[in-house]
C-alpha positions in Angstrom: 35.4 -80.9 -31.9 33.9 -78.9 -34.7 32.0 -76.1 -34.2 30.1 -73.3 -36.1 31.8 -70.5 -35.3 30.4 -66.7 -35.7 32.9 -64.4 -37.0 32.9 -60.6 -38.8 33.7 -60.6 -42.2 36.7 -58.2 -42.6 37.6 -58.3 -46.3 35.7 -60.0 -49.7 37.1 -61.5 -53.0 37.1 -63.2 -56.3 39.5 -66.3 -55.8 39.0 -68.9 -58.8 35.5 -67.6 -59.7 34.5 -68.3 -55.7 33.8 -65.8 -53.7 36.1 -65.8 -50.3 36.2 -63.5 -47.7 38.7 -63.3 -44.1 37.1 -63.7 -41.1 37.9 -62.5 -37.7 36.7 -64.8 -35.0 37.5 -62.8 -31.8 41.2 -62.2 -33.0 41.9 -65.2 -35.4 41.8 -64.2 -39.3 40.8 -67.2 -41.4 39.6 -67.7 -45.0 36.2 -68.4 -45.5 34.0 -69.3 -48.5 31.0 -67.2 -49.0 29.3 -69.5 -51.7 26.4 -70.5 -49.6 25.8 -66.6 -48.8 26.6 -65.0 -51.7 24.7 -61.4 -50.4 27.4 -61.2 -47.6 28.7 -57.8 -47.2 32.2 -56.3 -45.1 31.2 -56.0 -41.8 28.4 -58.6 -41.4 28.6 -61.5 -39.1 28.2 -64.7 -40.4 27.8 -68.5 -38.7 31.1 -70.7 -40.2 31.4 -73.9 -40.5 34.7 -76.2 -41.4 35.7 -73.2 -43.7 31.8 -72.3 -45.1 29.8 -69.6 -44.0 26.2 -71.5 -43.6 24.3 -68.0 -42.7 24.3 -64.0 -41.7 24.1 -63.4 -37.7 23.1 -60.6 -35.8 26.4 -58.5 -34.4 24.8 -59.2 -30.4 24.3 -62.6 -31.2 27.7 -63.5 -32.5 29.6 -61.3 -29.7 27.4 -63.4 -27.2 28.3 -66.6 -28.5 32.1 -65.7 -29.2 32.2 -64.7 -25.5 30.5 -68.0 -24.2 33.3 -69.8 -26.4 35.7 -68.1 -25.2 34.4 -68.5 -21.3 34.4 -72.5 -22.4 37.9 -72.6 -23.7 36.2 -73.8 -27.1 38.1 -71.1 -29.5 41.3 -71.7 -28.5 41.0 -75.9 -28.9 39.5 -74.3 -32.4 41.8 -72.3 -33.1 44.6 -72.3 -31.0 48.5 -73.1 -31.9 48.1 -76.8 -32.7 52.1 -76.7 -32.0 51.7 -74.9 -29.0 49.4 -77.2 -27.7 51.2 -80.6 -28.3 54.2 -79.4 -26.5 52.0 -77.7 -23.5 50.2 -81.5 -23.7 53.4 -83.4 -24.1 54.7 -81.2 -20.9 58.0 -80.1 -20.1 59.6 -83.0 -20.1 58.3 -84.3 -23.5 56.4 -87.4 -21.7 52.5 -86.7 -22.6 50.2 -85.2 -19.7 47.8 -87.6 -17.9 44.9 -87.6 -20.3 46.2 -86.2 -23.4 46.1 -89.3 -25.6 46.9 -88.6 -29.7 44.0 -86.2 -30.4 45.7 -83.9 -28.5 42.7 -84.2 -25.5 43.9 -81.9 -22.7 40.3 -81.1 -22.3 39.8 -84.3 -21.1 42.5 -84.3 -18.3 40.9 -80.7 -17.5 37.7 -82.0 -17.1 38.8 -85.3 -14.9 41.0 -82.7 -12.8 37.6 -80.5 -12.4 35.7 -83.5 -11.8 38.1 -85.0 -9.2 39.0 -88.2 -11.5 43.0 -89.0 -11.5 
């Protein structure tokens, strides 16, 4: 699933003539491209998209939403170990979980589990 994400901008630069900046999305550091919002500054929050930040959001909005993520699972299938959670859905014994086909779709075996399904 992809998401737009809110995240704090920590740091800005000049990379190739584009402006970049790292963003810290409740703990995870990425790189993010500030072309579309050029008048970004340190500190601000911004909406990001697939690696683009699409617009400046308010600090209680983005805390709101990065805890309602969070509550959902939703940043760590984001951004979460994508080694980590092969293994964890291939299970200890290296045959995959019930429900975790190729994407990787733990989620889905959580949700039949919730919802009673085998």
């Amino acid at each position: 699933m992809c998401l737009a994400v809110p995240g704090r901008v920590l740091e800005i630069e000049e990379r190739d003539a584009t402006r970049m900046a790292k963003v810290d999305f409740g703990g995870v550091v990425k790189d993010v491209c500030l072309e579309y919002v050029p008048d970004m500054r340190v500190g601000d929050y911004a909406i990001v998209h697939v690696g683009f930040a699409l617009q400046r959001l308010d600090e209680e909005s983005a805390r709101q939403t990065l805890e309602l993520f969070e509550n959902l699972g939703v940043l760590e299938e984001e951004f979460g170990d994508a080694w980590a959670r092969a293994a964890r859905d291939a299970g200890a014994d290296g045959v995959p979980a019930e429900g975790a086909g190729p994407t990787g779709s733990a989620r889905s075996a959580r949700s039949a589990e919730k919802e009673g399904r085998p």
